[in-house]
C-alpha positions as CSV (number, residue, x, y, z in Angstrom):
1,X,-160.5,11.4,16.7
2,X,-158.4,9.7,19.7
3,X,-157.0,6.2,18.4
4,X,-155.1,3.9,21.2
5,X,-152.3,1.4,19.8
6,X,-152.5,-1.9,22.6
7,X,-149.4,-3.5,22.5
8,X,-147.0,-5.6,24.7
9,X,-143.5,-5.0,25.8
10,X,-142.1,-6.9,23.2
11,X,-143.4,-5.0,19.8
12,X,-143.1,-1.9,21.9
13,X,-140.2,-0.7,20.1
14,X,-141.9,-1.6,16.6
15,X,-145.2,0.2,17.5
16,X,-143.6,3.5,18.3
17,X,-141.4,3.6,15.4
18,X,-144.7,2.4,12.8
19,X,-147.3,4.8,14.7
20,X,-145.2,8.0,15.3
21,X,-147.8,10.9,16.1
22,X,-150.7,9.1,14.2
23,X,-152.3,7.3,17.9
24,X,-151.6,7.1,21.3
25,X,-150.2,3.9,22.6
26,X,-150.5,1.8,25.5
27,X,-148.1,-0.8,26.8
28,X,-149.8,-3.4,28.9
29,X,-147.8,-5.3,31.6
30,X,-147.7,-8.0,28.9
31,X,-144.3,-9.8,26.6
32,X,-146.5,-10.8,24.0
33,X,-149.1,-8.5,22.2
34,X,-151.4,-11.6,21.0
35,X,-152.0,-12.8,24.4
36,X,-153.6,-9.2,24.9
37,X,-157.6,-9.9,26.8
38,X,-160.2,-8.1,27.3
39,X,-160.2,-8.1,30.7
40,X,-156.2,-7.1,31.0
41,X,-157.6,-4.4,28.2
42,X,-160.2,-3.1,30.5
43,X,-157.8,-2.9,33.5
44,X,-154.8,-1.2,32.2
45,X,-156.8,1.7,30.6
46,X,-158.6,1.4,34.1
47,X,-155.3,2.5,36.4
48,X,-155.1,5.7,38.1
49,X,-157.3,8.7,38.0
50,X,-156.8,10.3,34.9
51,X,-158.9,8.3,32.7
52,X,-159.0,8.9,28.8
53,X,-161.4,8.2,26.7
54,X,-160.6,6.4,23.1
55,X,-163.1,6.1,20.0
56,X,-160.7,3.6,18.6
57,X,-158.3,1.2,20.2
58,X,-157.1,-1.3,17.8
59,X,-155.6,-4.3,19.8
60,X,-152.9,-7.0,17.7
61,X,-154.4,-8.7,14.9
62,X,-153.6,-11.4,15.9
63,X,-155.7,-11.6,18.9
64,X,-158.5,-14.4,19.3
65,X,-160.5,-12.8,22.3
66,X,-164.5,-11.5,22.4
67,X,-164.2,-7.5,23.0
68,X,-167.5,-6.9,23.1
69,X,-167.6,-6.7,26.6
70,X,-165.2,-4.1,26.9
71,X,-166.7,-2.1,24.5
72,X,-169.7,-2.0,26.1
73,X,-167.5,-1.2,29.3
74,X,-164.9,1.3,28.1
75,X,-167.5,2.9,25.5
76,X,-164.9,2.7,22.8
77,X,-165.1,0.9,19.2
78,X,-162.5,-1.7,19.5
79,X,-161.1,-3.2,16.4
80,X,-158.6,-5.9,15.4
81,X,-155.2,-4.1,14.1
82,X,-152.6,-5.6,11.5
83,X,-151.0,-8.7,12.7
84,X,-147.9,-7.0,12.6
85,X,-146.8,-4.1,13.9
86,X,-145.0,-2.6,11.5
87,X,-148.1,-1.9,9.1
88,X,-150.0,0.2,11.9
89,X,-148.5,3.2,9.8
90,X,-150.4,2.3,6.8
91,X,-153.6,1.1,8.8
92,X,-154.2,4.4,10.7
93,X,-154.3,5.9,7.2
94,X,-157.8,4.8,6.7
95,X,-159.1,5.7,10.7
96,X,-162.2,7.3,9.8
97,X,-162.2,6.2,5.7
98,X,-163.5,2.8,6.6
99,X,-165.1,0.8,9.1
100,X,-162.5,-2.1,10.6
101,X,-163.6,-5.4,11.9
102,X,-163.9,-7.6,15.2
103,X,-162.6,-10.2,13.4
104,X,-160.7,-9.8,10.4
105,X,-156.7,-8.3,10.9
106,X,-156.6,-4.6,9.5
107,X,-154.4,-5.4,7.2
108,X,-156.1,-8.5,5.7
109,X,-159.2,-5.6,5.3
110,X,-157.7,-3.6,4.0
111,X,-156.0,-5.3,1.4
112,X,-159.6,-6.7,0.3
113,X,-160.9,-2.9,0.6
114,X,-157.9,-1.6,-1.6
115,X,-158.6,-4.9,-4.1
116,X,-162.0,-4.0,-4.2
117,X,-161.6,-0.3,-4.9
118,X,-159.4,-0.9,-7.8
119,X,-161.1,-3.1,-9.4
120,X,-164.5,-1.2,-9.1
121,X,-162.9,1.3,-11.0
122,X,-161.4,-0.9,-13.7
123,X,-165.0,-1.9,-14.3
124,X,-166.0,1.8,-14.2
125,X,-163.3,2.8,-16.9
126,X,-164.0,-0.2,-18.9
127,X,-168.1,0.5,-18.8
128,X,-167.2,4.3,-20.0
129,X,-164.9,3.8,-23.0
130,X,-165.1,4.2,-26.4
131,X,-163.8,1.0,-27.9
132,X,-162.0,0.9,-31.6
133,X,-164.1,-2.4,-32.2
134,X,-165.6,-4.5,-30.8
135,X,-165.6,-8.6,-30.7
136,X,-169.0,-10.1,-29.6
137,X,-169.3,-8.1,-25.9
138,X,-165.1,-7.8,-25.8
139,X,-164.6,-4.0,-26.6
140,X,-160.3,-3.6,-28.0
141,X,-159.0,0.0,-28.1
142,X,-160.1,3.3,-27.3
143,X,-158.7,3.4,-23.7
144,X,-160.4,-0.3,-22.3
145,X,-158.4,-2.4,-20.8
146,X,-156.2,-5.1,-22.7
147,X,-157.7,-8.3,-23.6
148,X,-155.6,-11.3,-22.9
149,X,-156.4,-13.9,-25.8
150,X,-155.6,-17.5,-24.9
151,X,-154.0,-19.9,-27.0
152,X,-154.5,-23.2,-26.9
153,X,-152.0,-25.0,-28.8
154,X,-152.4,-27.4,-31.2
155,X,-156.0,-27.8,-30.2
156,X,-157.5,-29.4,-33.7
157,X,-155.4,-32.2,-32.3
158,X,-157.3,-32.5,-28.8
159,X,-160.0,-35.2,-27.5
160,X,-162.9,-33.3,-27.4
161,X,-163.2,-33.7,-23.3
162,X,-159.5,-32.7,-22.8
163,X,-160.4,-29.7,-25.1
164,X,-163.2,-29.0,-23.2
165,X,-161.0,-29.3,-20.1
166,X,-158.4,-27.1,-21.1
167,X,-160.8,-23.9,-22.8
168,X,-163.1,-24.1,-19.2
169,X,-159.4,-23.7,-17.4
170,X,-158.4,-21.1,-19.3
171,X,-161.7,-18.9,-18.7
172,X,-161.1,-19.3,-14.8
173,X,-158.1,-18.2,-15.8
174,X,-159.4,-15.1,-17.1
175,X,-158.7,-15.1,-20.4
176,X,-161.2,-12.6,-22.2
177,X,-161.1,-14.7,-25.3
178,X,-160.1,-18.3,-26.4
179,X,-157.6,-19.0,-29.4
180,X,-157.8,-22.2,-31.4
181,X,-154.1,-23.4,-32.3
182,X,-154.5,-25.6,-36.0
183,X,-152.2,-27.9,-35.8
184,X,-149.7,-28.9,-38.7
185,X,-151.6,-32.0,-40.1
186,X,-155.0,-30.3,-39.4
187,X,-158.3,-30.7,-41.9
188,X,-161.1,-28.3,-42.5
189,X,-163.1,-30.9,-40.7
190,X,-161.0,-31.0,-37.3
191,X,-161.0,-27.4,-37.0
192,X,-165.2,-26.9,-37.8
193,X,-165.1,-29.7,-34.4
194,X,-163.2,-28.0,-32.8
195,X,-164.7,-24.3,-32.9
196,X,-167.8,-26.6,-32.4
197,X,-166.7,-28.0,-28.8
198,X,-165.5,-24.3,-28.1
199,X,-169.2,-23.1,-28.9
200,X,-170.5,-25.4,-26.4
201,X,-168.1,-24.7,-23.4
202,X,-167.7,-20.6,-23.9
203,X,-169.9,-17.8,-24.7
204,X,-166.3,-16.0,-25.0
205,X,-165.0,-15.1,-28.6
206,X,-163.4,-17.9,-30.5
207,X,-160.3,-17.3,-33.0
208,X,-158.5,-19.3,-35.4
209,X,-155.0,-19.9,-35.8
210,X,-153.2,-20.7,-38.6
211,X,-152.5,-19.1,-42.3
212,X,-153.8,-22.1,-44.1
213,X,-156.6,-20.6,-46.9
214,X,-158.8,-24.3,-46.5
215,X,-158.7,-23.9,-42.8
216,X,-159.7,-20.2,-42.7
217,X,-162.4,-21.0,-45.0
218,X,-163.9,-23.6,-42.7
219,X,-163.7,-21.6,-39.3
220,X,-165.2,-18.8,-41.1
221,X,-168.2,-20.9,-42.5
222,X,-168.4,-22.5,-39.2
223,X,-168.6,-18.9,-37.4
224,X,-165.4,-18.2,-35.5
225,X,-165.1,-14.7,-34.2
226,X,-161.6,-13.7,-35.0
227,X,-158.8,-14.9,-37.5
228,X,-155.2,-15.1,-37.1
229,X,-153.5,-14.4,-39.3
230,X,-154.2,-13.0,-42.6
231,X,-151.2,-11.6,-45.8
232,X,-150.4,-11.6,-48.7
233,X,-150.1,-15.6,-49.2
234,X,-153.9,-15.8,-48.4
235,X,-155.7,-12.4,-48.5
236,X,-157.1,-12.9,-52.0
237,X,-158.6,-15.8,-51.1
238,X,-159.9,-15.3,-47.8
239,X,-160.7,-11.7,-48.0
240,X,-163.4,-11.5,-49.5
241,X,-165.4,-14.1,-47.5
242,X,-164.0,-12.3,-44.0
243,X,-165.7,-9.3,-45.5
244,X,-169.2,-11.6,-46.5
245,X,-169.0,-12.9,-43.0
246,X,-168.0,-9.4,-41.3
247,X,-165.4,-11.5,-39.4
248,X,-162.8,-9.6,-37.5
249,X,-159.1,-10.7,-38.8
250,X,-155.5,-10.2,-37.9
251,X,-153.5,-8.9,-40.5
252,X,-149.4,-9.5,-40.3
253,X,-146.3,-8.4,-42.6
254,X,-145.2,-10.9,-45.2
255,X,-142.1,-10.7,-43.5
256,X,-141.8,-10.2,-39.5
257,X,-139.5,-7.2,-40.2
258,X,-141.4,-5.3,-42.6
259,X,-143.6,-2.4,-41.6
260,X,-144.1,-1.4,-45.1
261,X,-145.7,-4.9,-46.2
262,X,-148.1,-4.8,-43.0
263,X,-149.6,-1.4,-43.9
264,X,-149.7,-2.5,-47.5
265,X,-151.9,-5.8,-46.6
266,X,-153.8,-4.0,-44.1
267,X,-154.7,-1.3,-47.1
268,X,-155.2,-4.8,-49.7
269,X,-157.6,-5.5,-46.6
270,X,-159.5,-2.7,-46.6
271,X,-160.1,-2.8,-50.4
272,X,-161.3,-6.3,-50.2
273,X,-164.1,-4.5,-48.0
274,X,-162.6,-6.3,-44.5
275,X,-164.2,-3.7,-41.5
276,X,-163.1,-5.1,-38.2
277,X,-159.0,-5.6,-38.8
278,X,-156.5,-6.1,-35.7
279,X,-152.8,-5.6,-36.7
280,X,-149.8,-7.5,-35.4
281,X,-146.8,-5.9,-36.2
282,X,-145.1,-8.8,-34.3
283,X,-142.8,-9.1,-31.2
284,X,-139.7,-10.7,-31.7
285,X,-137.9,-12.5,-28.7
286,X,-135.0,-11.6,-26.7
287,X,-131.9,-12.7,-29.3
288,X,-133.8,-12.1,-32.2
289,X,-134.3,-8.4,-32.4
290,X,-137.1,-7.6,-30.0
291,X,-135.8,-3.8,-29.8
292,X,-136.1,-3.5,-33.4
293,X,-139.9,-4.9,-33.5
294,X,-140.9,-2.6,-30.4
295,X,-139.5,0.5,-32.8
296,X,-141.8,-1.5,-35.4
297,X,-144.6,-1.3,-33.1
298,X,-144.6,2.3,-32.0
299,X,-144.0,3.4,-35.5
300,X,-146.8,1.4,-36.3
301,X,-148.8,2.9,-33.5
302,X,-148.0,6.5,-34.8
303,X,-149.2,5.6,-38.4
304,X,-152.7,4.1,-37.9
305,X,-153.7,4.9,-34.4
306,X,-157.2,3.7,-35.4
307,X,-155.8,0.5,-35.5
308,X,-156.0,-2.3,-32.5
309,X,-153.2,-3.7,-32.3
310,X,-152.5,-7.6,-31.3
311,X,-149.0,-8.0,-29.0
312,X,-147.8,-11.7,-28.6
313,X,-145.9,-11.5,-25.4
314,X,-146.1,-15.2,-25.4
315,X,-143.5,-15.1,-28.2
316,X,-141.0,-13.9,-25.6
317,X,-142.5,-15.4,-22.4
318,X,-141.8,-18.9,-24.1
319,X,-138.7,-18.5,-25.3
320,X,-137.0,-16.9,-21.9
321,X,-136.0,-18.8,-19.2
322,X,-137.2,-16.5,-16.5
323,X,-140.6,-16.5,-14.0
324,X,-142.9,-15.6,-15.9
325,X,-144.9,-12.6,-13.4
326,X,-142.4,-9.9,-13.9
327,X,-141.8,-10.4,-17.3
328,X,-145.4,-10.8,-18.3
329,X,-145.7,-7.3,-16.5
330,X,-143.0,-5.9,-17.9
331,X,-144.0,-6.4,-21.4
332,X,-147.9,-5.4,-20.6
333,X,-146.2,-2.1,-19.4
334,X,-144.6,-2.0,-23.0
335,X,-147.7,-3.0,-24.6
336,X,-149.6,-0.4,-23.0
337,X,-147.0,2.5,-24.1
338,X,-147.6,1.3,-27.4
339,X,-151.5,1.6,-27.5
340,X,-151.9,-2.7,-28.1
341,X,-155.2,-4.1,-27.7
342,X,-154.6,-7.8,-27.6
343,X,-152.5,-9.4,-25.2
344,X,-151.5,-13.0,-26.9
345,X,-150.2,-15.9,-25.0
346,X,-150.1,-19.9,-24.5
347,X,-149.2,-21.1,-21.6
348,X,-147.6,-24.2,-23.3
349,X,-144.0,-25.0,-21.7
350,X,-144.5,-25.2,-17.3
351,X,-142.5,-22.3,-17.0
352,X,-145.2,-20.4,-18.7
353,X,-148.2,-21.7,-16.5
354,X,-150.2,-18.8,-14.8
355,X,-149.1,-16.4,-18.0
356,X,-153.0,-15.7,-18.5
357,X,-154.0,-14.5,-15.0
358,X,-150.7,-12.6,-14.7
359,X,-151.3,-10.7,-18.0
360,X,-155.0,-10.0,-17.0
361,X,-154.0,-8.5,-14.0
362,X,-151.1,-6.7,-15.2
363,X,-153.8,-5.6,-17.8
364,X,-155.9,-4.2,-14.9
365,X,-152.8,-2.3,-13.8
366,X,-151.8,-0.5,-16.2
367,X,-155.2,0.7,-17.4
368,X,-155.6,2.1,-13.1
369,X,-152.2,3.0,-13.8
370,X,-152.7,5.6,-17.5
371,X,-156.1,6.5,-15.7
372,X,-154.1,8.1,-12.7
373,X,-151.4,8.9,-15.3
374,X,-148.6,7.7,-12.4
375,X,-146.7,4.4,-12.3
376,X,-148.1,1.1,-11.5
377,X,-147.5,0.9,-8.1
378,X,-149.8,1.4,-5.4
379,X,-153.3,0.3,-7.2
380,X,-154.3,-1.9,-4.6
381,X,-153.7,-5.1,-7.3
382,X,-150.3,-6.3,-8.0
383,X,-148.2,-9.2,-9.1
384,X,-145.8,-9.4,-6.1
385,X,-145.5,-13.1,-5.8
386,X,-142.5,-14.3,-4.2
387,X,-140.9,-11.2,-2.8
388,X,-142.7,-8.8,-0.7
389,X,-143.5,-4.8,-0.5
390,X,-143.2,-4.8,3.2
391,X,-140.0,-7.0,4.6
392,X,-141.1,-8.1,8.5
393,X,-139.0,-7.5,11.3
394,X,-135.9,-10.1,11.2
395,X,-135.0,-12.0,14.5
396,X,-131.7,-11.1,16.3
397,X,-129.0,-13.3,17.3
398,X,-129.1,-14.5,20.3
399,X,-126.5,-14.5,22.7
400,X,-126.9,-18.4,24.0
401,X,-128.7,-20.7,21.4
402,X,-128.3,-24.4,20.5
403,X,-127.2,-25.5,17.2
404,X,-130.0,-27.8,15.2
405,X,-129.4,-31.4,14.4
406,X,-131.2,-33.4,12.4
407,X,-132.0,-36.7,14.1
408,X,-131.6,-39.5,11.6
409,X,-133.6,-41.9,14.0
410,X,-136.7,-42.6,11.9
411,X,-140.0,-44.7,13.9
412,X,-142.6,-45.5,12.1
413,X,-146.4,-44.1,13.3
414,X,-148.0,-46.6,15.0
415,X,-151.0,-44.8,13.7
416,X,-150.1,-45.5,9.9
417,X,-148.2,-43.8,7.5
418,X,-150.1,-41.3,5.2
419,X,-149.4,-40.5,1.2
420,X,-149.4,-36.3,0.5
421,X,-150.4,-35.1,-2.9
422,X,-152.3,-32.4,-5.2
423,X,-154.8,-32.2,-7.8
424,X,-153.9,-28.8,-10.0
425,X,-156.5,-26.0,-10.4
426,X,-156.7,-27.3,-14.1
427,X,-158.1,-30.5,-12.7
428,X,-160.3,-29.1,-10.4
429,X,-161.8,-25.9,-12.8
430,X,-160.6,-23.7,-9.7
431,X,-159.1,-24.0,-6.6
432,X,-156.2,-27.0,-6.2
433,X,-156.6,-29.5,-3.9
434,X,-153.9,-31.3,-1.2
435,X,-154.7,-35.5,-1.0
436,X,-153.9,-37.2,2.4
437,X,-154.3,-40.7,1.8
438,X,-154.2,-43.1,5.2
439,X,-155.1,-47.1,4.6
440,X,-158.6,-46.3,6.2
441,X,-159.2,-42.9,5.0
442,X,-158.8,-40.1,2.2
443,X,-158.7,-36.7,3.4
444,X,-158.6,-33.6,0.6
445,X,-158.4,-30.0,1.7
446,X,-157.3,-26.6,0.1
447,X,-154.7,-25.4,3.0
448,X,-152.5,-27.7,5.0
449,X,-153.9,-26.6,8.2
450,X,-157.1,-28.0,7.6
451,X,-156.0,-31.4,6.4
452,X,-153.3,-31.9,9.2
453,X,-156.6,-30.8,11.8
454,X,-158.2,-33.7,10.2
455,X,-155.7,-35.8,10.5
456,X,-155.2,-35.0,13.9
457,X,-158.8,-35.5,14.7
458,X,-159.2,-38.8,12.8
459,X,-156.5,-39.9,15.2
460,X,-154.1,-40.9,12.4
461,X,-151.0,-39.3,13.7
462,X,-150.1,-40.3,17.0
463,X,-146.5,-39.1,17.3
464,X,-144.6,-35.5,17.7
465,X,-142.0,-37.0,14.9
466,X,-145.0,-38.2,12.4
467,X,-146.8,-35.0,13.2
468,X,-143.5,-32.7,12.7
469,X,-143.0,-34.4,9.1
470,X,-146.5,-34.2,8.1
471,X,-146.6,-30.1,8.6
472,X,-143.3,-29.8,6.8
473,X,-145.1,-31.8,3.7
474,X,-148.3,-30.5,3.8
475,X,-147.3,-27.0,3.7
476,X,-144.6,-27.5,1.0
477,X,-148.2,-29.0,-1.2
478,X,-150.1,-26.0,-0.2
479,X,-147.3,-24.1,-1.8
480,X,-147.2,-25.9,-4.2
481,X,-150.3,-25.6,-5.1
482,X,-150.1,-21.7,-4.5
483,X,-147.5,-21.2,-7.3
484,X,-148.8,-23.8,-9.5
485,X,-146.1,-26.2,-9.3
486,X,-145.7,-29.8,-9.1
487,X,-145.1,-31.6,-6.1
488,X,-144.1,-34.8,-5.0
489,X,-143.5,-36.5,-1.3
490,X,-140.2,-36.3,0.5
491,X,-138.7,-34.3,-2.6
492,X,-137.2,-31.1,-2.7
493,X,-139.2,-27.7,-3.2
């Protein structure tokens, strides 16, 4: 198959050292590739007598032109590449694989394509397992992928709408089930309203939280799916009614650091006729002997394979003062070496926010990752945030420049002055929003292109200064927004 490269002088260089052998390349009489037209298409591959002909010619991807005259004219498919040119490389790796677009950049395709593939097969390998158990419609074990379970803290505590709020949050979050933290002060009645208010919101399984015998009682009677946690203070008397009610339950040590104690309360457990039993051998942070409990794990692991186990990375997330994507997938990586089945986290302190979607896709990793028995890198999903795979290609110094100052003249708009701020995706169920308020009107958007385009078409902004300062702060929102951070006006990222 003949593939042409159209490129301008400019990202000449670039092209020939991303494309190599892979594609012919064709330099138009051009600086910048973007400004690349159909018609200056049609008449460079037009010159002199020695015409070739090209099934594909991918032009920049950052082009805004209508080909489809010059594919009628040239008789070759004519697709938009990458918007840069250092991913050609990558992107004539699929020539012939898939079909590219008029109007969507390569490398934007193929990143969806890539996302989609991957996660067709974690649906695939999750459809084809053999689960250990089985909560509800949530299979744990036997080689399906990790469930994250969500806590909410302290929620016997919660207005019922704020409850509400928070569960319907955390299922666009992804959690694949909801955990119900009893607070200290709680009573058998708060926590039968609360799994009640859960009931209504969810259809995904509910657990309790707390080691309290009266409360267990209640959320059992009241028909919560899963129970955390039961020992030796409160086996006797819950036992027997988690085996009446066929209710799945966590069983922990008496002591974090006794293996022995958790095998001997899962064995009591068994005896009380308990069927469905998780184990949590429990992670200990960083500073308190989290080496130690990851030996306790795999030990565990090796014992009673036929075990799920429960892994509460939150315990470590919260107490670390580090982002929380690369530590999240770190310790899924762990989790998965050591045959878990529960993935357990709040997202309680700010630091932790975003804890459940990072562990659900880390989840999704590693399960593509033991299916292709390699590392997980490469899936086509990943949790590469703030740096990047790919660096792009950094400017040169120039020879003659002028220094930047900052003008501390300041005019106000004769237009008006316009208030910037965002609604979290916790607010909004989903997707965040950016606020633009003006005296005489509101504008709300999801990226700060659209809501500056408003603006501009309102006719609120009516200088290049105003205009300048408004980009700046409404793409430090959309950032904002984009990490899940706060943001406020005229403050620092």
């Amino acid at each position: 198959m003949n593939v042409l490269i159209a490129t301008g002088k400019l990202a000449e260089g670039t092209v020939r050292k991303a494309v190599g052998s892979k594609a012919h390349i064709m330099v138009l009489d051009i600086d910048i590739a973007a400004f690349i037209t159909p018609r200056r298409l049609i008449e460079a591959l037009k010159k002199g007598s020695a015409q070739k002909h090209y099934d594909i010619i991918f032009v920049p991807g950052l082009v805004s032109g209508n080909f489809s005259k010059a594919v009628e004219e040239l008789g070759s498919k004519i697709y938009l590449g990458p918007k840069h040119a250092y991913d050609l490389g990558y992107v004539l790796d699929f020539v012939g694989k898939i079909e590219f677009s008029t109007n969507i950049p390569a490398c934007e395709l193929l990143a969806d394509v890539r996302k989609k593939l991957a996660m067709e097969k974690v649906e695939q390998l999750e459809a084809s397992c053999e689960p250990l158990m089985c909560i509800r419609d949530v299979k744990l074990g036997g080689g399906s992928r990790m469930k994250v379970l969500a806590e909410i803290v302290d929620a016997t505590g919660m207005e019922t709408t704020a409850l509400e709020k928070k569960i319907m949050a955390f299922t666009n979050y992804g959690a694949d089930m909801i955990d119900l933290g009893a607070s200290l002060n709680a009573t058998p009645d708060d926590v039968e309203r609360t799994i009640r208010v859960a009931r209504k919101v969810t259809t995904l399984p509910i657990s309790i939280d707390t080691l309290d015998p009266a409360l267990l009682r209640r959320a059992i009677e009241t028909g919560v799916d899963l129970v955390l946690s039961l020992n030796n203070s409160n086996l006797n008397e819950i036992g027997p009614l988690a085996a009446s009610a066929e209710v799945t339950v966590v069983v922990i040590p008496d002591s974090c650091e006794e293996l022995g104690s958790l095998v001997k309360n899962i064995e009591k457990a068994k005896e009380l006729g308990i069927r469905k039993i998780i184990a949590d051998p429990v992670l200990d942070p960083i500073g308190h002997g989290i080496a130690g409990s990851i030996v306790r794990y795999y030990e565990f692991q090796r014992y009673l394979p036929e075990i799920p186990v429960f892994f509460g990375a939150g315990n470590v997330t919260e107490l670390l003062d580090v982002d929380s994507h690369g530590v999240n997938a770190t310790l899924c990586g762990i989790a998965a070496d050591l045959g878990a089945s529960i993935l357990f986290t709040p997202e309680y302190s700010n630091k932790t926010q975003g804890s459940i979607r990072e562990l659900k896709i880390a989840s999704q990793m590693m399960i593509l990752a033991m299916e292709r028995q390699s590392s997980p890198k490469d899936l086509g999903i990943d949790l590469i945030v703030v740096k990047e795979k790919r660096r792009r290609t950094d400017s040169d110094m120039p020879l003659k420049f002028t220094t930047a100052k900052e003008n501390r003249m300041w005019k106000i708009d004769p237009a008006g002055s316009v208030g910037i701020g965002i609604i979290p995706h916790e607010e909004r169920r989903g997707e965040g929003l950016i606020v633009a308020k003006h005296t005489t009107s509101t504008i709300v958007g999801t990226n700060a292109k659209a809501v500056f385009d408003t603006l501009v078409d309102l006719q609120l902004v009516s200088t290049l200064e105003h205009a300048g300062y408004l980009g700046r702060e409404l793409k430090k929102a959309e950032i904002a927004l984009r990490f899940n951070r706060s943001y406020a006006q005229d403050d620092e990222f």
